[in-house]
C-alpha positions in Angstrom: 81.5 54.6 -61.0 81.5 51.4 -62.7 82.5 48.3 -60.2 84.6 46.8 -63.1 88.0 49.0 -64.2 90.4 47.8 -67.2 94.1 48.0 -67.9 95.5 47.1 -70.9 98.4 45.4 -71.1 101.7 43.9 -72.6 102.2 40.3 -71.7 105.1 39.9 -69.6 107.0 36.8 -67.3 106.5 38.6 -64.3 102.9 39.5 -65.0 101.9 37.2 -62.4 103.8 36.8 -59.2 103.6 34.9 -56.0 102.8 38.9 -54.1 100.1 39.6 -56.7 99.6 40.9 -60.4 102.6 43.3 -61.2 101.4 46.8 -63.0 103.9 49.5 -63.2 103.5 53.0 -62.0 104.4 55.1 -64.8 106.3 58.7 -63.8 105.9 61.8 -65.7 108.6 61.2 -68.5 107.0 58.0 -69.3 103.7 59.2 -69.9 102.2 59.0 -73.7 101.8 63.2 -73.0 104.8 65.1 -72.0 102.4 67.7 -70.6 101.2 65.4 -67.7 102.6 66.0 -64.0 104.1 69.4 -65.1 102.8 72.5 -62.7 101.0 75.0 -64.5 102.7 78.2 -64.9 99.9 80.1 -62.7 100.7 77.8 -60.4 104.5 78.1 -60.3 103.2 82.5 -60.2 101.8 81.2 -56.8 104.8 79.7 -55.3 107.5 82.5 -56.1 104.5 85.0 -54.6 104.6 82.8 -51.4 108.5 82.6 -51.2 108.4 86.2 -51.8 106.2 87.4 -49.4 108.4 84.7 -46.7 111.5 86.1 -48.3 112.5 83.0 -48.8 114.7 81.9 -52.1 112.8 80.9 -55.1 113.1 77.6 -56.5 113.0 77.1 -59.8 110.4 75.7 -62.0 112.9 73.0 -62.9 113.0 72.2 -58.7 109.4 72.7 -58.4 109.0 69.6 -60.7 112.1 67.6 -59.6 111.7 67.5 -56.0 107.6 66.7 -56.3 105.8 66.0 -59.8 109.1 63.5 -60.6 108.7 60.7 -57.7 105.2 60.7 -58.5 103.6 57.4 -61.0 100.3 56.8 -62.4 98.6 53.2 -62.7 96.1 54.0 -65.4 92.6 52.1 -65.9 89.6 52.4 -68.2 85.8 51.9 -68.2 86.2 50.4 -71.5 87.4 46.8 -72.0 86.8 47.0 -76.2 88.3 49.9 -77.3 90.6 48.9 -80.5 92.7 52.2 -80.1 93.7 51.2 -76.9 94.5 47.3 -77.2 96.7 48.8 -80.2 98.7 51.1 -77.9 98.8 49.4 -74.9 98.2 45.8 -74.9 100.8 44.9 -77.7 99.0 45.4 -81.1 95.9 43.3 -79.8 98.9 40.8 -78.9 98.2 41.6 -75.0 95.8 41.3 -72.4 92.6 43.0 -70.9 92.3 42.8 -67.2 89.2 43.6 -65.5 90.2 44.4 -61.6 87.0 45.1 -58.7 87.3 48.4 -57.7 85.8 48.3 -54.9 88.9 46.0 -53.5 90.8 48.2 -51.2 94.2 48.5 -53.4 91.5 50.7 -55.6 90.9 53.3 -52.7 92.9 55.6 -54.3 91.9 55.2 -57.9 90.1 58.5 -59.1 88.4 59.3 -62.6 90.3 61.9 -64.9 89.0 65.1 -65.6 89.6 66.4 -69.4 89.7 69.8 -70.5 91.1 71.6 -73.6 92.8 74.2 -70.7 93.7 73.9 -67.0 90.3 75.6 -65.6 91.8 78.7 -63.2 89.2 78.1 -60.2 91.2 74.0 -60.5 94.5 76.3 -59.9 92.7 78.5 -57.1 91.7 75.3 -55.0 95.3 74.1 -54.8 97.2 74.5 -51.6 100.4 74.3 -52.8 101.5 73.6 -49.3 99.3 70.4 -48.8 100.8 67.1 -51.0 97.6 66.0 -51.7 95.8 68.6 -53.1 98.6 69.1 -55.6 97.7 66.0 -56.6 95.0 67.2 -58.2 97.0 68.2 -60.8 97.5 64.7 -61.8 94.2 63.6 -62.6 93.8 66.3 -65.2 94.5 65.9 -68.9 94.1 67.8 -72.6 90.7 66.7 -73.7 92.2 65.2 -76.7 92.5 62.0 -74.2 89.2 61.4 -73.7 87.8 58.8 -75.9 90.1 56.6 -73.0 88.1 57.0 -70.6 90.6 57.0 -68.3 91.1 56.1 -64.4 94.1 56.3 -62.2 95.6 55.7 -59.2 99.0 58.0 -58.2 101.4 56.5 -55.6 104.7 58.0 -54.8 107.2 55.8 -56.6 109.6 55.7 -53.0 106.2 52.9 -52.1 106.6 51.0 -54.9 106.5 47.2 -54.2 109.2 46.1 -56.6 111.0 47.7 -59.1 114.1 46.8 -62.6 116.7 49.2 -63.1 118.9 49.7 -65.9 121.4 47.0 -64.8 120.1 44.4 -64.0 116.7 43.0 -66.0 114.9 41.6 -63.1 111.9 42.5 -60.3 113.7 43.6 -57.2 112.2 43.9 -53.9 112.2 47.7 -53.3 112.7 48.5 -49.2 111.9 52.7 -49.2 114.5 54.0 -51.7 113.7 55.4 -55.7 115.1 56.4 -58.5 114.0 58.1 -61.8 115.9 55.8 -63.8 113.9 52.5 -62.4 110.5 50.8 -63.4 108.4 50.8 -60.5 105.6 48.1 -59.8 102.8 47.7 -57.0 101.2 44.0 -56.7 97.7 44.1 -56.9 96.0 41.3 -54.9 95.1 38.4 -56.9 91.2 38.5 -54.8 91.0 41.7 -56.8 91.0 40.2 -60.3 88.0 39.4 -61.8 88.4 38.7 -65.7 91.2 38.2 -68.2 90.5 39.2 -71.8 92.8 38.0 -74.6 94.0 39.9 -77.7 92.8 38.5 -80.9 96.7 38.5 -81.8 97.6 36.8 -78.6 99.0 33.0 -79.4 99.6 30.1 -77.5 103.5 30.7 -76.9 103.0 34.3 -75.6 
């Protein structure tokens, strides 16, 4: 794995805080692919097997994805630090930033490489405990190999840690003590040690 990771950004006022660097955590209806954080279908044939054999009532697949794959973010990263598809889409139009972060700092501990592939592979499925948090977490790190050219990295953090967090009302970071919502932005500071390089957009001016 490559010591430097990137994330590309909009420019924002509370980019830079006294805690750290603020970079959302993006939950599943905010992701670019609304097939993201969604259980499988073999997966959800799993679960009503198990409940079934407990006799046990069967949640749906709508409660499947509400009470797990919904309080769930990603904070996405790439290898690549010049790729003009991505400073279009997610640093403003080449109007925003390039970060370069060490990943061997320990807020990266987490961060994991996604896998790509045109179907959800069944011996991925077989390997899940569907009882055990983190190894349906697995399920995040995949994505259509349409994706790939982004290389992408990514760490998943349940959104109840977040550091700070703007909801609907008010327009402003707020100090988030152990509570969530689907409706607000969640952020985690990244320590400023981590940082290692700021790239520019060639759209980027002066006043920005």
């Amino acid at each position: 794995m490559a010591t430097m990771i990137f994330k590309y950004l909009k420019f924002r006022d509370n980019l830079f805080h006294d805690d750290g660097i603020i970079l959302r955590a993006s939950p599943r209806n905010d992701l670019n692919d609304p097939f993201e954080f969604l259980p499988p279908t073999i997966l959800y044939d799993k679960i009503v097997e198990i409940h079934n054999q407990r006799r046990t009532s069967v949640p749906s697949y709508q409660q499947i994805v509400q009470t797990f794959f919904n309080f769930h973010g990603a904070i996405s990263f790439t290898e690549s630090k010049s790729n003009l598809l991505m400073w279009s889409h997610y640093a403003d139009e080449h109007r925003g930033l390039a970060l370069g972060f060490d990943n061997n700092h320990f807020f990266f501990s987490k961060l994991k490489r996604v896998e790509y592939d045109s179907t959800i592979p069944d011996e991925f499925i077989k390997d899940i405990d569907i009882n055990d948090n983190d190894s349906l977490l697995k399920l995040f790190y995949l994505k259509s190999d349409e994706w790939k050219y982004e290389k992408e990295h990514r760490i998943v953090r349940d959104l109840i840690d977040s550091d700070y967090y703007i909801d609907n009302k008010r327009n402003q970071l707020v100090k988030c003590l152990n509570n969530t919502s689907t409706n607000w932005k969640h952020f985690f500071a990244v320590p400023y040690n981590a940082l290692l390089t700021v790239y520019f957009g060639c759209r980027m001016t002066v006043n920005e």
